[in-house]
ZADO-1210 file (C-alpha; in nm, 4 decimals, padded with zeros to 6 digits):
<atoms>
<atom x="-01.5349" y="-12.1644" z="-09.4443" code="UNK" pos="1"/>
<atom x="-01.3866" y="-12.2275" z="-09.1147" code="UNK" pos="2"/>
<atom x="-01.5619" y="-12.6008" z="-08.9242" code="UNK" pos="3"/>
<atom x="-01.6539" y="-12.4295" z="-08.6253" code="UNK" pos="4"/>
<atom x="-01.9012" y="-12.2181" z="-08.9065" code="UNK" pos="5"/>
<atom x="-02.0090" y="-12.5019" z="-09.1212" code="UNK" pos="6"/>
<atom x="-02.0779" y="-12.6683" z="-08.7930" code="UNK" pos="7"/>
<atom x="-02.2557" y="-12.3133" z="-08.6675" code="UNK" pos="8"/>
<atom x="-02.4431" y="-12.2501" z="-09.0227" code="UNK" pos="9"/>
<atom x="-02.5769" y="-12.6398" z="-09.0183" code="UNK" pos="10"/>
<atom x="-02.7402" y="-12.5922" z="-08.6702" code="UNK" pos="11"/>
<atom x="-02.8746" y="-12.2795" z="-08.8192" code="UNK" pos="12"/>
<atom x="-03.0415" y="-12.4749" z="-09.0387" code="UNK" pos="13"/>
<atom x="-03.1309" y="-12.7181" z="-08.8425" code="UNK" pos="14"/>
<atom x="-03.3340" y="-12.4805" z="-08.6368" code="UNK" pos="15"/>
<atom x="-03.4832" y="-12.2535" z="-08.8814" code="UNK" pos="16"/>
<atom x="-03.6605" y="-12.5490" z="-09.0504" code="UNK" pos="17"/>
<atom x="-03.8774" y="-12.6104" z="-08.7283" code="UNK" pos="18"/>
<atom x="-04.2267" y="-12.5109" z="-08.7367" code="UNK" pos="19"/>
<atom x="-04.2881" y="-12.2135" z="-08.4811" code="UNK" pos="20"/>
<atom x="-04.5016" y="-12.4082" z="-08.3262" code="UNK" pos="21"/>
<atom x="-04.2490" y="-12.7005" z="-08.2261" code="UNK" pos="22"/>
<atom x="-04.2191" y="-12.7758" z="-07.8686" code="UNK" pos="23"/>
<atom x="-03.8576" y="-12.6639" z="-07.6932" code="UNK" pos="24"/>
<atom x="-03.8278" y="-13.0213" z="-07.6424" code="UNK" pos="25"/>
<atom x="-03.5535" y="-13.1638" z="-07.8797" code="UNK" pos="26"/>
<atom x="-03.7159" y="-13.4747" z="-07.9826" code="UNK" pos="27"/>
<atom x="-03.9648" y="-13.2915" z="-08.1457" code="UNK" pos="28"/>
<atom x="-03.7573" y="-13.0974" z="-08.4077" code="UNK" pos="29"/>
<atom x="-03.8668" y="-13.2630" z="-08.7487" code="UNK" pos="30"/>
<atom x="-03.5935" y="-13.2527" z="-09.0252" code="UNK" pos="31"/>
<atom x="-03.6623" y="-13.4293" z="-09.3363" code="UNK" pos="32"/>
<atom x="-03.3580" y="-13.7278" z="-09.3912" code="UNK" pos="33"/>
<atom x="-03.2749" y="-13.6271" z="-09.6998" code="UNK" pos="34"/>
<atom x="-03.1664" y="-13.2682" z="-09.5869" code="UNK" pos="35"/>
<atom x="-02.9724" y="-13.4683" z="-09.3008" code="UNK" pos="36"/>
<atom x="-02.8043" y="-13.6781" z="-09.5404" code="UNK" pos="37"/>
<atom x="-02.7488" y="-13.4342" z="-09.7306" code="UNK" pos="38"/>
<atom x="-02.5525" y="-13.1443" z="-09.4777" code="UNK" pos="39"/>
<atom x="-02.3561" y="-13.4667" z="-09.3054" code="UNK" pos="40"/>
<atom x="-02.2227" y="-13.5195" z="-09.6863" code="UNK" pos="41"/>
<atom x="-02.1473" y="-13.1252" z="-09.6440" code="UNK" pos="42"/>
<atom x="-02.0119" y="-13.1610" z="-09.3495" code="UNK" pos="43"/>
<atom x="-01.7827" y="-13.4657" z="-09.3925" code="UNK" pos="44"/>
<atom x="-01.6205" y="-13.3237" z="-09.7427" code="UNK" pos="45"/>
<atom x="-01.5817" y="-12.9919" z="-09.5307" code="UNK" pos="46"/>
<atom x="-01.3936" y="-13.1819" z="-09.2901" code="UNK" pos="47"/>
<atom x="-01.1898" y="-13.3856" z="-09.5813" code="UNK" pos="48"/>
<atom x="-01.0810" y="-13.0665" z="-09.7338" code="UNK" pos="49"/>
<atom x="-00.9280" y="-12.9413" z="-09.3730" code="UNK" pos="50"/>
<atom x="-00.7732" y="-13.2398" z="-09.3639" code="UNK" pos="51"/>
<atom x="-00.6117" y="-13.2150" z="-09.7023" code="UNK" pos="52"/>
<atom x="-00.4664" y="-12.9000" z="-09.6210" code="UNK" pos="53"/>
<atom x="-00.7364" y="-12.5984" z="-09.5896" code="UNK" pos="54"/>
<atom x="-00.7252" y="-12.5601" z="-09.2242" code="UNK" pos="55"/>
<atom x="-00.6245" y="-12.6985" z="-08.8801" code="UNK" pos="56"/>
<atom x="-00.6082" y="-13.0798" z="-08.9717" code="UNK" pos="57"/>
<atom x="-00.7328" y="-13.2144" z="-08.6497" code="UNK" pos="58"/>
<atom x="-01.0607" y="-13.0129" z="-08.6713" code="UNK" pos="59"/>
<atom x="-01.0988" y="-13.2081" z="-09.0019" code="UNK" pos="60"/>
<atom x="-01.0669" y="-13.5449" z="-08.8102" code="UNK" pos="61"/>
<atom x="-01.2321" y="-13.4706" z="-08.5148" code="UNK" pos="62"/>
<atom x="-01.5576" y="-13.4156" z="-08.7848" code="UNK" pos="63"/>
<atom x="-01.5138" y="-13.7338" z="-08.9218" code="UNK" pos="64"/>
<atom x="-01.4544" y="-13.9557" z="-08.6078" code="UNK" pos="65"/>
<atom x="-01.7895" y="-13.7524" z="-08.5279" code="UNK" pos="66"/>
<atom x="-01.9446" y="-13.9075" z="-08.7973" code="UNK" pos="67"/>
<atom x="-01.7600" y="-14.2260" z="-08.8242" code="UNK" pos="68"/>
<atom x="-01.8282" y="-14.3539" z="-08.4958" code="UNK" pos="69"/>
<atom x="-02.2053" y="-14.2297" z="-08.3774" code="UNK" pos="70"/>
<atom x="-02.4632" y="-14.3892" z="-08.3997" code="UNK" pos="71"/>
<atom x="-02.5202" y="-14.4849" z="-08.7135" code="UNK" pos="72"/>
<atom x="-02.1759" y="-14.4928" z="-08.8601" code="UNK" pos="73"/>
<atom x="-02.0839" y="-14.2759" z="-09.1984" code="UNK" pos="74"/>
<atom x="-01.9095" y="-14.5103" z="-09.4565" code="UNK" pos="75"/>
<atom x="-01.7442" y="-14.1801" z="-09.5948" code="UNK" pos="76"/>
<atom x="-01.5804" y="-14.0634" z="-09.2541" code="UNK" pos="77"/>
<atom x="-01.4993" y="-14.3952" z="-09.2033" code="UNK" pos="78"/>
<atom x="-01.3594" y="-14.4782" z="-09.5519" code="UNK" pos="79"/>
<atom x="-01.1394" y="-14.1482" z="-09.5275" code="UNK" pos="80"/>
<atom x="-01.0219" y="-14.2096" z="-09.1931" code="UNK" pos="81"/>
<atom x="-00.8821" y="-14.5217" z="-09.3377" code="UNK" pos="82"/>
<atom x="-00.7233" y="-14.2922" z="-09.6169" code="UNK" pos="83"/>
<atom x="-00.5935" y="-14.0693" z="-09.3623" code="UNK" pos="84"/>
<atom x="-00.4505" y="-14.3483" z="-09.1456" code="UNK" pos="85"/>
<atom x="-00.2645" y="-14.4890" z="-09.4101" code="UNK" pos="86"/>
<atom x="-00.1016" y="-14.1123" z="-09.4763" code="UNK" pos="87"/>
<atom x="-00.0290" y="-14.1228" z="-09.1726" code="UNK" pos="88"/>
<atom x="00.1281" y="-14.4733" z="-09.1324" code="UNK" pos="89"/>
<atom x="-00.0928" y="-14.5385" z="-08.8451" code="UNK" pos="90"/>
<atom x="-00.1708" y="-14.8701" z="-08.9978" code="UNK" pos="91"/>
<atom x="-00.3815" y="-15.0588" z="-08.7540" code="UNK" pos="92"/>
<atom x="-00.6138" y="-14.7754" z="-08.7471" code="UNK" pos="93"/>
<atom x="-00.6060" y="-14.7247" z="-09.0922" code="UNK" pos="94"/>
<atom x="-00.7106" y="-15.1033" z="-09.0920" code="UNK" pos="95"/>
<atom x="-00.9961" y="-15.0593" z="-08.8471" code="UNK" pos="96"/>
<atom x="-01.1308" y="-14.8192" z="-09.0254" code="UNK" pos="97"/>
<atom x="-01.1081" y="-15.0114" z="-09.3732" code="UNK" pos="98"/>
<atom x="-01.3191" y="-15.3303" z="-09.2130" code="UNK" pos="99"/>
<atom x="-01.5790" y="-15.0756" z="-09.0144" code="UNK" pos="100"/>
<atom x="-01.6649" y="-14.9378" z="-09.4069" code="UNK" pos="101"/>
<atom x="-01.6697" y="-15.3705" z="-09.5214" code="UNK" pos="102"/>
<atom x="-01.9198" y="-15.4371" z="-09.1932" code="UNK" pos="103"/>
<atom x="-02.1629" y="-15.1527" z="-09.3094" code="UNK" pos="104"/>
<atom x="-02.1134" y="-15.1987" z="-09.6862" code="UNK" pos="105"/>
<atom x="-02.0086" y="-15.5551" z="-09.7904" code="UNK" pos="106"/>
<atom x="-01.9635" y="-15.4229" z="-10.1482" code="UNK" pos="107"/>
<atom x="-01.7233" y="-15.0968" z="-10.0958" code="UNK" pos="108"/>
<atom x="-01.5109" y="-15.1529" z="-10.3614" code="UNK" pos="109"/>
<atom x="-01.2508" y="-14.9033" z="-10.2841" code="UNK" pos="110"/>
<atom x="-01.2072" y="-15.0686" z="-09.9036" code="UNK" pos="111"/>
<atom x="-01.1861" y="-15.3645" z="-10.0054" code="UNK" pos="112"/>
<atom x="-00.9044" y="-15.3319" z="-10.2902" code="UNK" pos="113"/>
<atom x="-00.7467" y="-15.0404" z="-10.0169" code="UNK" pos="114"/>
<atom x="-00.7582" y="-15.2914" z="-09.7417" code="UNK" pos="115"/>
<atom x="-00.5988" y="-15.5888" z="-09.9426" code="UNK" pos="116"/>
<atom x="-00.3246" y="-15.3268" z="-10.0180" code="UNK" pos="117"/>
<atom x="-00.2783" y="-15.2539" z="-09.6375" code="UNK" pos="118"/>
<atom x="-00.2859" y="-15.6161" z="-09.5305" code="UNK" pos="119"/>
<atom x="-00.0287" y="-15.6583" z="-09.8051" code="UNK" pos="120"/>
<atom x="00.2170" y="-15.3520" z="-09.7157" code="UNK" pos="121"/>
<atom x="00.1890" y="-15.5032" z="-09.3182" code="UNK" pos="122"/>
<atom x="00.2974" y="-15.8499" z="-09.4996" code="UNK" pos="123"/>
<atom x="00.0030" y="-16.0226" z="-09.3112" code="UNK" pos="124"/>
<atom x="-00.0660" y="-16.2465" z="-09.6028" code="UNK" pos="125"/>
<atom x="-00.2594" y="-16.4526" z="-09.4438" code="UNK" pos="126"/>
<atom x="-00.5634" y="-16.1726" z="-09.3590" code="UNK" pos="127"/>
<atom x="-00.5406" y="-16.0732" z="-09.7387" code="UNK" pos="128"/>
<atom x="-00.5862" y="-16.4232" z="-09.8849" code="UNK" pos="129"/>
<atom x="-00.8726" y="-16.4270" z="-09.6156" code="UNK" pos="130"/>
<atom x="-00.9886" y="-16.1263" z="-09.7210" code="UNK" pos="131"/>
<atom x="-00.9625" y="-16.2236" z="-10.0870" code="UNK" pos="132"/>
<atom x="-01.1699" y="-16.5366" z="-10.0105" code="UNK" pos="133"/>
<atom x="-01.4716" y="-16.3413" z="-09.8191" code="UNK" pos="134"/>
<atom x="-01.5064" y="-16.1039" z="-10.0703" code="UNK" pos="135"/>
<atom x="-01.5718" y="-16.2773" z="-10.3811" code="UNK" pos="136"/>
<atom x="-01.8418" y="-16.1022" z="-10.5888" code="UNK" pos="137"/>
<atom x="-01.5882" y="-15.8314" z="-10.5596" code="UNK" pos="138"/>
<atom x="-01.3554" y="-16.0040" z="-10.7280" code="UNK" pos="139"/>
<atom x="-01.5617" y="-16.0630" z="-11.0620" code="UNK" pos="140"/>
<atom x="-01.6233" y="-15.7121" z="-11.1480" code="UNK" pos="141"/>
<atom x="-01.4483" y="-15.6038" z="-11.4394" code="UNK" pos="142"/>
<atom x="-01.2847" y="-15.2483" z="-11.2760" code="UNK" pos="143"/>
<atom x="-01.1058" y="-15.4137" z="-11.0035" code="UNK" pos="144"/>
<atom x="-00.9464" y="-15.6951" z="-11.2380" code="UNK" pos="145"/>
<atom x="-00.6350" y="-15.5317" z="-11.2990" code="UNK" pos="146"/>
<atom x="-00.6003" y="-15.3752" z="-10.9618" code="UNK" pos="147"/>
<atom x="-00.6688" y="-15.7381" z="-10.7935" code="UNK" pos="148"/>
<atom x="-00.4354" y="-15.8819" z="-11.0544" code="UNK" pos="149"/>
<atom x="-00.1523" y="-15.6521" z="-10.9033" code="UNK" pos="150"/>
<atom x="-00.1788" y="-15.7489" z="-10.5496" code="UNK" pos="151"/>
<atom x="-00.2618" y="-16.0941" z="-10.5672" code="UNK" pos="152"/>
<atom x="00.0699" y="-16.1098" z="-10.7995" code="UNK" pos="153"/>
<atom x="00.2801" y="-15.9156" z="-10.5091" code="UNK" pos="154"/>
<atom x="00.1423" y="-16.1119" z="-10.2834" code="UNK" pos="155"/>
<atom x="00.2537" y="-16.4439" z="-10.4559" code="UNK" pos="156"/>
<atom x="00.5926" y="-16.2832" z="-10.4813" code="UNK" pos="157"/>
<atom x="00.5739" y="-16.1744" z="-10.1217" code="UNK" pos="158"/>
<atom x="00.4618" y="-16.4888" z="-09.9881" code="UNK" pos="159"/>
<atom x="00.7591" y="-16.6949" z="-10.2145" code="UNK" pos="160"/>
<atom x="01.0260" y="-16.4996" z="-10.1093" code="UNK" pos="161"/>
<atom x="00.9301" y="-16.4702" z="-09.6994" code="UNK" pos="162"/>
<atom x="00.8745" y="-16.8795" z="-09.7276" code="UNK" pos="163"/>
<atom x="01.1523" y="-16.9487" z="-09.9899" code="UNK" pos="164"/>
<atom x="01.1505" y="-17.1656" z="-10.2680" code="UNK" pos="165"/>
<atom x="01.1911" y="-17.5055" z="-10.0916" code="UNK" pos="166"/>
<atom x="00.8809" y="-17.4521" z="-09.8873" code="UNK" pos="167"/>
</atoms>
């Protein structure tokens, strides 16, 4: 299914749950949140799919910058964004997008450990031992050890060979 129709089918819905007797006036239209959450979740892995290759890719983003920057941002859109940025080597975006998902949830695991890899790829060493430091409940669990393990270790090796040995 093409955007433009999940886009056209989810105003559809929208609509048709209204009560006849609603009011033209837009502020009135009741939708339960749990339907919203659920169609912007519809929405956004419609638009991640385009992205990945079903469709015009742009339509895809423009969805999730939709969703990523109103008004109440969507960790998803913003956390693929990120992904996407980092596809695309647009780094600095990719890196925006990576602390907008930290700011909303502190405890993103997948930001965080994909962030620490982006500060480390840009060699800014010092954000990811800064990031490494703000983060540290993150740190403890169990799933990340290894992955942690990996970067802090590049990271060491990184930061001994850009200072050299004497230093």
């Amino acid at each position: 299914m093409k955007i433009f129709q999940v886009i056209i089918f989810a105003s559809t819905l929208s609509f048709a749950s209204c009560g006849s007797d609603a009011s033209s006036d837009v502020d009135s239209l009741l939708v339960p949140v749990s339907e919203d959450i659920i169609l912007e979740n519809d929405l956004i892995d419609a638009a991640i799919k385009i992205v990945e290759g079903e469709g015009l890719p742009m339509q895809g983003i423009q969805t999730l910058l939709l969703y990523a920057d109103s008004d109440s941002p969507s960790v998803k859109a913003n956390f693929w964004l990120g992904n996407f940025g980092v596809q695309s080597e647009q780094l600095e975006k990719a890196k925006a997008r990576f602390l907008k998902v930290l700011e909303i949830d502190p405890e993103h695991k997948e930001a965080f450990i994909n962030l620490l890899n982006l500060y480390a790829n840009m060699e800014d060493f010092d954000a990811a031992a800064e990031l490494y430091r703000k983060y540290p409940d993150l740190k403890s669990d169990s799933s990340m050890t290894k992955d942690l393990e990996e970067i802090i270790n590049r990271l060491e090796s990184d930061i001994s060979v850009v200072s050299g040995p004497n230093e």
